[in-house]
C-alpha positions in Angstrom: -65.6 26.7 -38.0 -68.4 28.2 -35.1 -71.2 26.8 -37.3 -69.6 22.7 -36.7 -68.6 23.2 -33.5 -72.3 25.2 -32.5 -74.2 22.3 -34.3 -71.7 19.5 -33.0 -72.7 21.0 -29.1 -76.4 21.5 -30.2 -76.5 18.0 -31.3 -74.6 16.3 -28.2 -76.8 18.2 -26.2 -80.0 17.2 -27.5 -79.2 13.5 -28.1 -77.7 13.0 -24.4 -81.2 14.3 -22.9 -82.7 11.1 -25.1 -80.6 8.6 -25.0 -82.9 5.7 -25.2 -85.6 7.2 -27.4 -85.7 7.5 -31.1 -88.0 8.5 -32.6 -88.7 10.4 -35.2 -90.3 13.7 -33.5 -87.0 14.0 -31.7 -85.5 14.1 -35.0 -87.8 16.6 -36.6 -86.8 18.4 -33.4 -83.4 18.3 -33.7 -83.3 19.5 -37.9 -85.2 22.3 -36.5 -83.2 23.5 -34.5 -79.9 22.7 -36.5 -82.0 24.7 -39.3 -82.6 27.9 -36.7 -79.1 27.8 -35.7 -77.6 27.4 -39.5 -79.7 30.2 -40.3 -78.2 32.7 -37.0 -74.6 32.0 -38.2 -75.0 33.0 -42.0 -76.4 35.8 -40.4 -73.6 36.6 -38.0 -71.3 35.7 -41.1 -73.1 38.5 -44.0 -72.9 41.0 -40.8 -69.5 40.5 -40.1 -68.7 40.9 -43.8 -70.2 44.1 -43.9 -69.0 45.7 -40.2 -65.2 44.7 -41.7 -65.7 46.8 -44.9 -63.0 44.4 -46.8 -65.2 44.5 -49.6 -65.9 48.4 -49.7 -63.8 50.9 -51.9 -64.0 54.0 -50.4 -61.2 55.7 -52.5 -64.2 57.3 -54.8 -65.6 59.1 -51.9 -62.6 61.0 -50.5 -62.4 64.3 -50.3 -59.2 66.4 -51.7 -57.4 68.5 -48.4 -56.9 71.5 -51.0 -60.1 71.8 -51.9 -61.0 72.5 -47.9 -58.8 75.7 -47.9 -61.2 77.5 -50.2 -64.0 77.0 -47.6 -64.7 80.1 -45.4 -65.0 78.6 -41.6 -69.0 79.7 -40.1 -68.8 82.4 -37.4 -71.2 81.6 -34.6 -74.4 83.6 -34.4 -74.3 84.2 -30.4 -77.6 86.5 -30.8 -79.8 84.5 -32.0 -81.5 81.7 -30.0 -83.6 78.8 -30.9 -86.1 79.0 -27.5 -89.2 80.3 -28.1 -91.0 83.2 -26.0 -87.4 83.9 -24.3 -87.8 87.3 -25.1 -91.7 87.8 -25.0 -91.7 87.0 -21.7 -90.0 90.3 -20.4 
């Protein structure tokens, strides 16, 4: 629905600034750029596809809540310290 009412604007536009010419460079101008702009919405439409994840099953990839319990939480290392020459300079 975006794509006819886009080209429908695109094209009003266009042909209103030309009213009395026709010729045929107008025209090649005029597929062009209904071309360019076809091309932007399929775009826009495979992206939107994707950012909505309707098609995705993620069932395969989650992960099991008892199987969490078994892992051991980290303790923090508070000693140790990425910064280089912290120490050498004392």
């Amino acid at each position: 629905m975006p794509v006819k009412i886009i080209l429908l604007v695109l094209c009003c536009t266009l042909l209103s600034q030309g009213r009395a010419e026709n010729n045929s460079s107008k025209h090649s101008i005029i597929e062009k750029q209904i071309e360019k702009q076809k091309a932007l919405e399929e775009k826009y439409a495979k992206e939107q596809r994707f950012y909505q994840g309707d098609e995705y099953d993620f069932k395969s990839k989650e992960v099991d809540p008892d199987i969490l319990k078994d892992i051991k939480p980290l303790e923090p290392d508070y000693e140790h310290t990425n910064d280089w020459g912290v120490a050498d300079s004392e």
